[in-house]
PLY file of the C-alpha trace (Angstrom):
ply
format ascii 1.0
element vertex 90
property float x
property float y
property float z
element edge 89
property int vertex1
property int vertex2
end_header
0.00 0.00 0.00
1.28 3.49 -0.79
0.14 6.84 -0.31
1.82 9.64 -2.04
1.51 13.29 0.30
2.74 16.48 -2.10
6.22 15.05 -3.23
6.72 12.44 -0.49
6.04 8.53 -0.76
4.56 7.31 2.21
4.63 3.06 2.08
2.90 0.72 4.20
4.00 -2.78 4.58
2.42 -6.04 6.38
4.78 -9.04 6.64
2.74 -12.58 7.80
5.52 -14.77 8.51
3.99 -18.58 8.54
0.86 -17.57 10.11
2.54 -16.79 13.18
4.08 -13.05 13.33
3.05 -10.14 11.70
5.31 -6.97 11.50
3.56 -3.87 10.16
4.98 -0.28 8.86
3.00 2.95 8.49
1.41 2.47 11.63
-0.19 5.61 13.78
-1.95 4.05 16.96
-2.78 0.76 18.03
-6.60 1.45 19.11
-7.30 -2.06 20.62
-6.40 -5.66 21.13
-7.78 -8.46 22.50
-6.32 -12.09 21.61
-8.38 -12.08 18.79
-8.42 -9.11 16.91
-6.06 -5.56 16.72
-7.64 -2.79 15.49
-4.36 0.01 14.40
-4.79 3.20 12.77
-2.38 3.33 9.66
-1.32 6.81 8.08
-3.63 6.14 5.30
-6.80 4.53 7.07
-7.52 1.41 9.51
-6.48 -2.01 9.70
-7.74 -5.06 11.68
-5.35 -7.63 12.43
-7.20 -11.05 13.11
-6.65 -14.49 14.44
-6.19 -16.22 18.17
-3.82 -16.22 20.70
-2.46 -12.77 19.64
0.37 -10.80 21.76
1.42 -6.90 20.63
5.18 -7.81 21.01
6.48 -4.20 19.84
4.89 -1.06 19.11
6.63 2.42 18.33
5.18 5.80 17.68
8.00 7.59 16.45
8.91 4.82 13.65
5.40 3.34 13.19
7.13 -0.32 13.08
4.69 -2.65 14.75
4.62 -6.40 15.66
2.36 -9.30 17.22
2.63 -12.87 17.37
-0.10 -15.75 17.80
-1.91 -17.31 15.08
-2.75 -15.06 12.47
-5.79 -15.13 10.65
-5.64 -12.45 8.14
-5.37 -8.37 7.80
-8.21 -6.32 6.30
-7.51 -3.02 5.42
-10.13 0.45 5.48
-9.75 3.60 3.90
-9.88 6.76 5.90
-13.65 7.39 5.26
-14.91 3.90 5.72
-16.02 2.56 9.33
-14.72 -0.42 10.04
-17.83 -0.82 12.72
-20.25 -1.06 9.42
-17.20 -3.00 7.62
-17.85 -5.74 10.59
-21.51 -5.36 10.95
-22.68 -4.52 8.19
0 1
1 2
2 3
3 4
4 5
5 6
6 7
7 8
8 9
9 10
10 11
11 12
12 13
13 14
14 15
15 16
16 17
17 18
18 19
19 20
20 21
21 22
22 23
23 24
24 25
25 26
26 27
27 28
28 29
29 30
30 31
31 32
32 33
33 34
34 35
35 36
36 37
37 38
38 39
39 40
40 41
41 42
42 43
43 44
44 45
45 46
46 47
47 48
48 49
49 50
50 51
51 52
52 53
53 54
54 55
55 56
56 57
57 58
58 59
59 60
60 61
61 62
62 63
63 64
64 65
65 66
66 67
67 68
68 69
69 70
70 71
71 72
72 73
73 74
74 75
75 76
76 77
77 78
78 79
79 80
80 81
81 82
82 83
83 84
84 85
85 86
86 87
87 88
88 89
């Protein structure tokens, strides 16, 4: 995922490595966790981070790198605009 701002490339990256870490770039805030689900904001919308047993291992603000382990599921990414409540729900 990439998101161009005035001359600068912003990129995005999710690594799944063997369905049991996931490392992600790009991100903002993580906005909640539970073992089953993480909900982070990225810099260009929302992502939700699903599976069971998951553990944030590393999280950091100033780089946006961001890590968990468990058994992952599968990522789904929002845009800005779009709720991820009515995403889920709906």
């Amino acid at each position: 995922m990439e998101e161009t701002v005035g001359n600068e490339a912003k990129t995005e990256t999710a690594l799944i490595e063997q369905q049991k870490k996931i490392t992600v770039t790009g991100v903002v805030s993580v906005d909640a966790f539970s073992p089953r689900e993480i909900r982070v904001t990225l810099e260009s919308g929302k992502a939700l981070v699903s599976g069971d047993g998951l553990k944030i291992v590393s999280f950091s603000k100033s780089s946006g790198n961001f890590s968990a382990v468990g058994k992952i599921a599968g990522i789904r990414f929002f845009g800005k605009n779009e709720k991820l409540v009515r995403r889920l729900f709906g």
